[in-house]
C-alpha positions in Angstrom: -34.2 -22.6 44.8 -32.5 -19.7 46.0 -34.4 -16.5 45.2 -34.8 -13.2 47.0 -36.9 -10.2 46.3 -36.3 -7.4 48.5 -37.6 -3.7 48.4 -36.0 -1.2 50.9 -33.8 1.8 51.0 -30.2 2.0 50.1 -28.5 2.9 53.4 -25.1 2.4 52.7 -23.1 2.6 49.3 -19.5 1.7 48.8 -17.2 3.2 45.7 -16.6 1.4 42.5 -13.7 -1.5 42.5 -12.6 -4.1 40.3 -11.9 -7.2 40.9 -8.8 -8.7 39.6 -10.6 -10.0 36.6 -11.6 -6.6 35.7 -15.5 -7.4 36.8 -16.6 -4.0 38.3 -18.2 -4.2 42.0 -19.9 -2.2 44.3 -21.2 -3.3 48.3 -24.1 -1.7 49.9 -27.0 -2.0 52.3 -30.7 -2.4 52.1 -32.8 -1.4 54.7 -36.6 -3.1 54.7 -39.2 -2.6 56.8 -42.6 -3.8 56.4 -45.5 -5.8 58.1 -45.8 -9.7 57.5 -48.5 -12.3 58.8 -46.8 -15.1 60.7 -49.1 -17.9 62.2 -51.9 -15.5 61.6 -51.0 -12.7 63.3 -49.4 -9.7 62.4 -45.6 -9.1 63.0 -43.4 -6.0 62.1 -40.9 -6.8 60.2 -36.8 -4.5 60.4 -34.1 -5.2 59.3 -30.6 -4.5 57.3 -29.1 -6.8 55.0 -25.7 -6.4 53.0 -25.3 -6.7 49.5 -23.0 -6.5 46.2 -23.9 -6.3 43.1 -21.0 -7.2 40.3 -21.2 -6.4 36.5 -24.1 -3.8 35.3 -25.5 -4.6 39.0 -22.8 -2.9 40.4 -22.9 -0.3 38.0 -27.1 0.4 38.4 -25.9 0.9 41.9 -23.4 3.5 41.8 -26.0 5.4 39.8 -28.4 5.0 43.2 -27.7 7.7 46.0 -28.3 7.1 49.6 -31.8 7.1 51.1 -32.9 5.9 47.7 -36.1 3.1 47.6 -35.2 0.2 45.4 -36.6 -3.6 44.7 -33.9 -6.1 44.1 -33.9 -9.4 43.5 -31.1 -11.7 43.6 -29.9 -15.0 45.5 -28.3 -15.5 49.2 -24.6 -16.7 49.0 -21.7 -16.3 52.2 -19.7 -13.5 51.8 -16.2 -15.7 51.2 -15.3 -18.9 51.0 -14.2 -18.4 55.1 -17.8 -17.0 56.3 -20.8 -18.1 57.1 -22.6 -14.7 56.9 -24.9 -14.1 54.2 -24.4 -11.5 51.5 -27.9 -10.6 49.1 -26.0 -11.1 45.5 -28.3 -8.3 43.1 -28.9 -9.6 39.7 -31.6 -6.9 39.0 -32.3 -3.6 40.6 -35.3 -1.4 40.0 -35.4 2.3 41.3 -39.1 2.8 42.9 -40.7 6.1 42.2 -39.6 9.1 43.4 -36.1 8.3 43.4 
């Protein structure tokens, strides 16, 4: 199973672009920070992930502005067929209140 559900603030949004295909794409970055129990104790947890969203995905996002709180979920793939880093692939995106 690869599965990710991820609530944070949009700190980075890149324009609109099509792929070849036509497939409409937008990259951005989530910023999460929250407190998690590891081995019983509490640890702060910060960090900054990238992520594309392709199709209506990519579309929900260019309606988000920067700073805005979301909750996406989606699956972990590498960001080409040459890397190794991971990119957070959104399949749904939900604006939390007050954005």
């Amino acid at each position: 199973m690869n599965r990710v559900e991820l609530t944070g603030d949009l700190t980075e949004r890149l324009a609109l672009r099509y792929t070849p295909a036509g497939v409409p794409v937008t990259e951005c970055r989530i910023r999460h920070e929250s407190e998690q129990v590891e081995a019983g104790m509490p640890r702060r947890v910060e960090c900054e992930i990238p992520a594309i969203g392709l199709g209506d995905a990519a579309k929900w996002l260019q309606a988000a502005t920067t700073g805005s709180a979301v909750r996406v979920t989606g699956f972990l793939a590498a960001k080409s067929r040459n890397s190794k880093q991971l990119v957070l692939h959104i399949e749904q995106l939900e604006f939390l209140e007050g954005n």
